[in-house]
C-alpha positions as CSV (number, residue, x, y, z in Angstrom):
1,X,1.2,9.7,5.9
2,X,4.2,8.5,8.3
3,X,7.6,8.0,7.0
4,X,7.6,4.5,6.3
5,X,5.1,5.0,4.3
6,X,7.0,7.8,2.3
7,X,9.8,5.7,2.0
8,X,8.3,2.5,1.3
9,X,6.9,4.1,-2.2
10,X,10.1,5.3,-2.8
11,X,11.8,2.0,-2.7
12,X,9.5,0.1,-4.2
13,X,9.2,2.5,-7.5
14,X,12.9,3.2,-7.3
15,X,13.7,-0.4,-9.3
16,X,10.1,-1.6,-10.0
17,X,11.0,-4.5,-12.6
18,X,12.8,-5.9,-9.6
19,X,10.4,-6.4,-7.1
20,X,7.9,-7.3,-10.2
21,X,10.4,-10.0,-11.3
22,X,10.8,-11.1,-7.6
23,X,7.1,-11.3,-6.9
24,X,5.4,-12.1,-10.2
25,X,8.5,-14.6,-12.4
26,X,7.9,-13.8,-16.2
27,X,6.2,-10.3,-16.1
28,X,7.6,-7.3,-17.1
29,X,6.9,-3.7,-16.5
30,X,4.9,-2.1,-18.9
31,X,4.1,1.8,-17.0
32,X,4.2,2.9,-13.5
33,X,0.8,3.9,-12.8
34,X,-0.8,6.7,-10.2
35,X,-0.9,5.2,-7.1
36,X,-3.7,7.5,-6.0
37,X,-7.0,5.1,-6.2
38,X,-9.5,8.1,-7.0
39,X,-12.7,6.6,-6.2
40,X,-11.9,7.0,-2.0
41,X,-8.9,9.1,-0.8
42,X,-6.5,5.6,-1.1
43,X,-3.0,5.7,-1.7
44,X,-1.4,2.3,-2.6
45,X,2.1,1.6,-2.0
46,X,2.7,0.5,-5.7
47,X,0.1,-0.2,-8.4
48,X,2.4,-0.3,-11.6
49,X,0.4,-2.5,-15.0
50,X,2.3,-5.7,-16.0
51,X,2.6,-8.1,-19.0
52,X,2.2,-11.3,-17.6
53,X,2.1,-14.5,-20.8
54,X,0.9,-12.0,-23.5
55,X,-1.8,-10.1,-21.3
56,X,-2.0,-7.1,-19.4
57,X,-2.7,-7.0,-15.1
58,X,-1.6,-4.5,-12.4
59,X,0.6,-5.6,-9.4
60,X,-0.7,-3.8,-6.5
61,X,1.6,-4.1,-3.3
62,X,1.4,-2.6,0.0
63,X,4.4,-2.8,2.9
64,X,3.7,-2.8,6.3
65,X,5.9,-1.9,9.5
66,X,3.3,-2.6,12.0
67,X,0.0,-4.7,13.1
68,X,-2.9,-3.7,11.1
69,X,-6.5,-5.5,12.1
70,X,-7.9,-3.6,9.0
71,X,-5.0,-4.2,6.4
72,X,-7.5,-7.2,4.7
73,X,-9.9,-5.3,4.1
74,X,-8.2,-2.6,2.8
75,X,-6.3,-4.9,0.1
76,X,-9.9,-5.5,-0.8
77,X,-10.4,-2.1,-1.4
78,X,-7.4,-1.2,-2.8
79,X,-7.6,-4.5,-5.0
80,X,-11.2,-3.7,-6.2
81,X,-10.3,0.1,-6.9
82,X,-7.8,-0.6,-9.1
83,X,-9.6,-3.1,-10.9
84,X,-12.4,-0.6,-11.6
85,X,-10.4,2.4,-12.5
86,X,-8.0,0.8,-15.0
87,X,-10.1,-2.2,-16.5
88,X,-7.6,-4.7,-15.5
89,X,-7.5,-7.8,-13.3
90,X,-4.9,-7.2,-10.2
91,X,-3.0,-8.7,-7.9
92,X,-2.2,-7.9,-4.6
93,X,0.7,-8.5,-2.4
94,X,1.4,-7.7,0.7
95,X,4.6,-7.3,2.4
96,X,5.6,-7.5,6.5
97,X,8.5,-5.9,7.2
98,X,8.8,-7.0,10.9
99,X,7.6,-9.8,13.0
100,X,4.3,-9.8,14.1
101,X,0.9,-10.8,13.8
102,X,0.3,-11.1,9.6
103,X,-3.4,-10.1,7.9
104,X,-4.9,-13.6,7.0
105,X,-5.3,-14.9,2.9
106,X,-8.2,-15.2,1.7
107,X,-10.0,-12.5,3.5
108,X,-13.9,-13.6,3.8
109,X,-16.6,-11.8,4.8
110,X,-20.0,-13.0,5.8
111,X,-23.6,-11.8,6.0
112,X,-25.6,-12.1,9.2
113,X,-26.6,-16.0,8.0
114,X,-23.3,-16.7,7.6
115,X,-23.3,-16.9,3.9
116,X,-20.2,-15.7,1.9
117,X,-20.3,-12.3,0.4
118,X,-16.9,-11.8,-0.6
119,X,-13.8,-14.1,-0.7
120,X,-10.5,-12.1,-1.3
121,X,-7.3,-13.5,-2.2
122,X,-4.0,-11.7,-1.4
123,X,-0.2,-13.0,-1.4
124,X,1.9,-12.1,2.0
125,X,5.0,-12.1,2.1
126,X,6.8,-12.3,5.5
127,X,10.2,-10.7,5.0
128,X,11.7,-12.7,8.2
129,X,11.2,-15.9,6.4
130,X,12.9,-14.8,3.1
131,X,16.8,-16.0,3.3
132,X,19.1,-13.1,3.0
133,X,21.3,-15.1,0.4
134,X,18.4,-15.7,-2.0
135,X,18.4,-11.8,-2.4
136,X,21.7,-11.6,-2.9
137,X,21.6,-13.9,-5.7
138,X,19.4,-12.8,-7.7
139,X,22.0,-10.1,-8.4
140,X,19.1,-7.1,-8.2
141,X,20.2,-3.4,-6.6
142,X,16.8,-2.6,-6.0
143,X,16.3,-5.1,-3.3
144,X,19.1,-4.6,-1.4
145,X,18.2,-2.6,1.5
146,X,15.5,-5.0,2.7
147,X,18.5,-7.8,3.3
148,X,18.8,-6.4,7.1
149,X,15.1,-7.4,7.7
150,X,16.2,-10.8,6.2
151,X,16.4,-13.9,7.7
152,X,20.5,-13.8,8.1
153,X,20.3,-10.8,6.9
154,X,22.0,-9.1,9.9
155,X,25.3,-10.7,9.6
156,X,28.0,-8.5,9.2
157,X,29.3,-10.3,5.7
158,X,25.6,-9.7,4.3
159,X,25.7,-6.0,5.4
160,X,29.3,-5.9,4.1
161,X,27.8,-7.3,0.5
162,X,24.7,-5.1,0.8
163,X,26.7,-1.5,1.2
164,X,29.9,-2.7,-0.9
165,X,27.1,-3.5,-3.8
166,X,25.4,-0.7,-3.5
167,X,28.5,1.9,-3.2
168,X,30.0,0.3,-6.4
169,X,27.0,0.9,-8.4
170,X,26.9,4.8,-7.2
171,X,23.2,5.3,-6.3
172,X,23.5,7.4,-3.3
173,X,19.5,7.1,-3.1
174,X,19.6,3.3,-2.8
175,X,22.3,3.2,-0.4
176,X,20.4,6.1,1.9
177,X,17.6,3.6,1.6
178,X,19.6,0.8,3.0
179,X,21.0,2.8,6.1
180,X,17.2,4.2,6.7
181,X,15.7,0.7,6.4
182,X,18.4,-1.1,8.6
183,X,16.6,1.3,11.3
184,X,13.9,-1.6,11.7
185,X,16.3,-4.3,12.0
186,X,19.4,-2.8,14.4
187,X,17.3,-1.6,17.4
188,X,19.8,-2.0,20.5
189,X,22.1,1.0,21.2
190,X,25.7,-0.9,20.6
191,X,23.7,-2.3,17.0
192,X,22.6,1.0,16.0
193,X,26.9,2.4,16.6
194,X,27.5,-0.9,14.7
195,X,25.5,-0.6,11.9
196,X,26.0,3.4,11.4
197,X,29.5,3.2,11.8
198,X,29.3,0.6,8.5
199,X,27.9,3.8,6.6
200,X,30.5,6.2,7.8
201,X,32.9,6.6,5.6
202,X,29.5,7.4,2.7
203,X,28.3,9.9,5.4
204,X,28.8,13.5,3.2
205,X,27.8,11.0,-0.3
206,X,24.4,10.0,1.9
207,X,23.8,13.9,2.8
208,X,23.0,15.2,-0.7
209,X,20.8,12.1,-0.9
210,X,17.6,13.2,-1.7
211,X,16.3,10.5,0.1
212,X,18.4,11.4,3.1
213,X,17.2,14.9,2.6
214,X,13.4,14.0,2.3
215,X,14.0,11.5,5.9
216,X,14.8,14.4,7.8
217,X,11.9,16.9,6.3
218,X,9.4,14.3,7.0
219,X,10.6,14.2,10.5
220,X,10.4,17.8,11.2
221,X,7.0,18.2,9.7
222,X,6.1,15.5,12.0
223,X,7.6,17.7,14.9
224,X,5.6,20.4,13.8
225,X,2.2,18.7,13.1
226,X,2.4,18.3,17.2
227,X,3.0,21.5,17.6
228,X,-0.1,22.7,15.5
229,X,-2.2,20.3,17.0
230,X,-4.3,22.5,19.7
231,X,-3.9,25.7,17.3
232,X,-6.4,23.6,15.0
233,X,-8.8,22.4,17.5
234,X,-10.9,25.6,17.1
235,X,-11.7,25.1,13.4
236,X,-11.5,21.1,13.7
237,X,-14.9,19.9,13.7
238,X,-15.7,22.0,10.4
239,X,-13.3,21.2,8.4
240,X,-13.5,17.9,9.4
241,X,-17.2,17.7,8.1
242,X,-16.3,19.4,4.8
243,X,-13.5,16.5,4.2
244,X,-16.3,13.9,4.9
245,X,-18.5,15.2,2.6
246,X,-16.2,15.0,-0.1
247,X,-15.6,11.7,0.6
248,X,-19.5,11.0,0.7
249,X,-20.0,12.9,-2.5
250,X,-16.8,10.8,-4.4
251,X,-18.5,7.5,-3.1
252,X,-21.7,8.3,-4.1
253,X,-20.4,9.2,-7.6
254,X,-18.6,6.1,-8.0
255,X,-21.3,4.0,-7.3
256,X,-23.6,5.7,-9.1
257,X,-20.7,5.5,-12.2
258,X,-20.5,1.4,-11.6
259,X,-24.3,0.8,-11.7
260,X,-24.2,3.1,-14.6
261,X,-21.6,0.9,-16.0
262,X,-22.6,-2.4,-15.5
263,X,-25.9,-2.3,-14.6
264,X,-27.9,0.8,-16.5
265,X,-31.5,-0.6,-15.8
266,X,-31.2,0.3,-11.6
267,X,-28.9,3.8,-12.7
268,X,-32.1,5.9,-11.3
269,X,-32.9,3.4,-7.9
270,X,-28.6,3.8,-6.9
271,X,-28.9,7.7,-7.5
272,X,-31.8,7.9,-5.3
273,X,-30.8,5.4,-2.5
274,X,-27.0,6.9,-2.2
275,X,-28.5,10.1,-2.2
276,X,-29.8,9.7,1.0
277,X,-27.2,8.1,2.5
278,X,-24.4,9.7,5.0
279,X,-22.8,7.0,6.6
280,X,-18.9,7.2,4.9
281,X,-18.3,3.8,6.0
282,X,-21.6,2.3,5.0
283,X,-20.9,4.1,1.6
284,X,-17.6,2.5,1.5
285,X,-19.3,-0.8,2.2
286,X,-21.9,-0.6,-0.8
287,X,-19.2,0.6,-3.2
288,X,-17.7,-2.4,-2.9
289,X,-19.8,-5.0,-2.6
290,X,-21.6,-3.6,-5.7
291,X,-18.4,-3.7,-7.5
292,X,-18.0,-7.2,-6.6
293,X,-21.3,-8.1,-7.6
294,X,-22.1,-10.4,-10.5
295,X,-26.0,-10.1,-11.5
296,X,-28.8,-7.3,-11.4
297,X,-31.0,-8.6,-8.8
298,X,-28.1,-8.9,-6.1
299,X,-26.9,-5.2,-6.7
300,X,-31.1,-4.0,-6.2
301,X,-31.2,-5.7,-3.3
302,X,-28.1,-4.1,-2.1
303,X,-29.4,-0.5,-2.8
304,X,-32.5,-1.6,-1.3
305,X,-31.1,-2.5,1.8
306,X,-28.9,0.3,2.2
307,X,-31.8,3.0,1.6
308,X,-33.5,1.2,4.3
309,X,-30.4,1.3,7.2
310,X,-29.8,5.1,6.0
C-alpha cells in the first residue's frame, strides 16, 4: 500500500460526517466500520454505515491519485463485498484527485453474445471541477486540505483561508494533511518554495504531527522495500503460491457461504465445482457474479460453466 493510499484513509476517517454530509445531503454517521472487505484481501478507502431518511446504508468511497483501467471493476467488488458482509445496500463514490482519464459510471459488463450480466452504478467525483469557494462555505475542517486540488483552489487568498482555518482550530493532523496534500497540486520548484514557505512558521507544530511522522515512515519503508527486493527473490515464488492459495481457499469459502445463503438447494454442486477450481481471478469472477445473481437456475449454470473452464 503507497502513501496516498495511507493518507487518503486518514483524511477521509479523520472528519467522516463531513465528507458524508458533502457526498450524501441528510445522512448521518451512524459507526465507522472495518474497512478490510474479508471475503478477498480488499481494502477500501472508507466504508463507514449511514442513516439516510430513517434507514440504514454504507457509503463506500475510494480516492484516486492516478489512472486506473481496473478502478470499475474494483468499485464492483468492493461495492458487492460490502453489501454481502454487512447486509446493507451501498453506495459507492469515487473520488479523482488529479486530472486525468476518470473510470466510467455505470460500469457494464457483457457476456460473449453481448448480453448484460452486470450493470454497476458508481458516483465520480472530479475534484478539478469542484469550486474551491463552495468548500470553503460549507464551513467544514475536514475538507480543507483538498481546496489546493480545487478548481481556484491554488490562489494564494484560498491557501491563506485553508492554513489560517485550520491553525485556529489547533489540529496539527489536519493542517499536516493540507501541506502533504498540496504536494499534488504545487509541482513546479518556485510553487513547491511558495507553498512550503506558507507552512513555515507551523514547521516544529507539523513535526510532532503524527501524520507528519507516519509521511516520513512510510517513505523510508518504501526506501527499504527496494532495498529487500533481490534478497527475496530466492524464496519468492513459494511464498508467492502460499499467499495465492489463501486467496483461492477465502474465495472458495465465500462462495460456497453465498450459495449456502441464498441458494441451499445447489450448496453441494458450488462445493464441488469451486473445489476444483485454481484460477484466483476466475474465482474472483464467479464470487461475484453469483452474488449478483437473482434466481437458482442462473447461479447452476454459473457453477456449471465454471467446473467446465477449470
Amino acid at each position: 500500500m503507497g502513501r496516498w493510499d495511507s493518507f487518503s484513509k486518514l483524511l477521509l476517517r479523520m472528519r467522516p460526517q463531513q465528507y458524508i454530509s458533502w457526498l450524501m445531503p441528510g445522512a448521518e454517521l451512524v459507526a465507522l466500520l472495518n474497512i478490510e472487505l474479508t471475503v478477498q484481501p480488499l481494502l477500501a478507502d472508507a466504508l463507514v454505515k449511514v442513516l439516510l431518511d430513517g434507514q440504514l446504508g454504507l457509503m463506500h468511497m475510494e480516492v484516486q491519485t492516478y489512472e486506473d483501467p481496473t478502478m470499475p471493476r474494483r468499485m464492483l467488488e468492493y461495492n458487492v463485498l460490502a453489501e454481502h458482509q454487512h447486509d446493507l445496500p451501498t453506495c459507492s463514490f469515487l473520488m479523482y484527485l488529479r486530472p486525468g482519464r476518470v473510470a466510467e459510471t455505470p460500469y457494464i459488463r457483457t457476456f460473449i453474445d453481448g448480453g448484460v450480466v452486470h450493470q454497476f452504478h458508481f458516483r465520480v467525483i472530479k475534484l478539478w471541477e469542484v469550486t474551491a469557494q463552495s468548500l470553503v462555505d460549507l464551513g467544514w475542517d475536514g475538507l480543507l486540505p483538498l481546496l489546493p486540488l480545487t478548481r481556484g483552489g491554488k490562489k494564494p487568498e484560498i491557501v491563506k483561508v485553508m492554513i489560517d482555518r485550520l491553525a485556529e482550530g489547533g489540529d496539527k493532523d489536519l493542517l499536516a494533511l493540507a501541506e502533504v496534500v498540496g504536494g499534488l497540486a504545487f509541482t513546479t520548484e518556485s510553487e513547491k518554495v511558495w507553498y512550503k514557505r506558507r507552512f513555515a512558521m507551523f514547521e516544529e507544530v507539523l513535526k510532532d504531527s503524527w501524520v507528519y511522522q507516519e509521511w516520513i515512515e512510510k517513505g523510508r519503508e518504501e526506501g527499504r522495500e527496494q532495498g529487500r527486493e533481490e534478497g527475496r527473490e530466492q524464496g519468492r515464488e513459494e511464498g508467492i503460491e502460499q499467499g495465492l492459495e489463501k486467496g483461492r481457499q477465502a474465495q472458495r469459502e465465500a462462495i460456497e457461504g453465498i450459495v449456502k445463503q441464498r441458494f441451499p438447494v445447489l450448496e453441494t454442486l458450488a462445493s464441488e465445482q469451486v473445489s476444483r477450481m485454481s484460477d484466483i481471478n476466475a474465482l474472483g469472477v464467479l464470487l461475484v457474479s453469483i452474488a449478483c445473481a437473482q434466481d437458482t437456475e442462473t447461479v447452476r449454470k454459473l457453477l456449471l460453466d465454471a467446473g467446465k473452464n477449470s
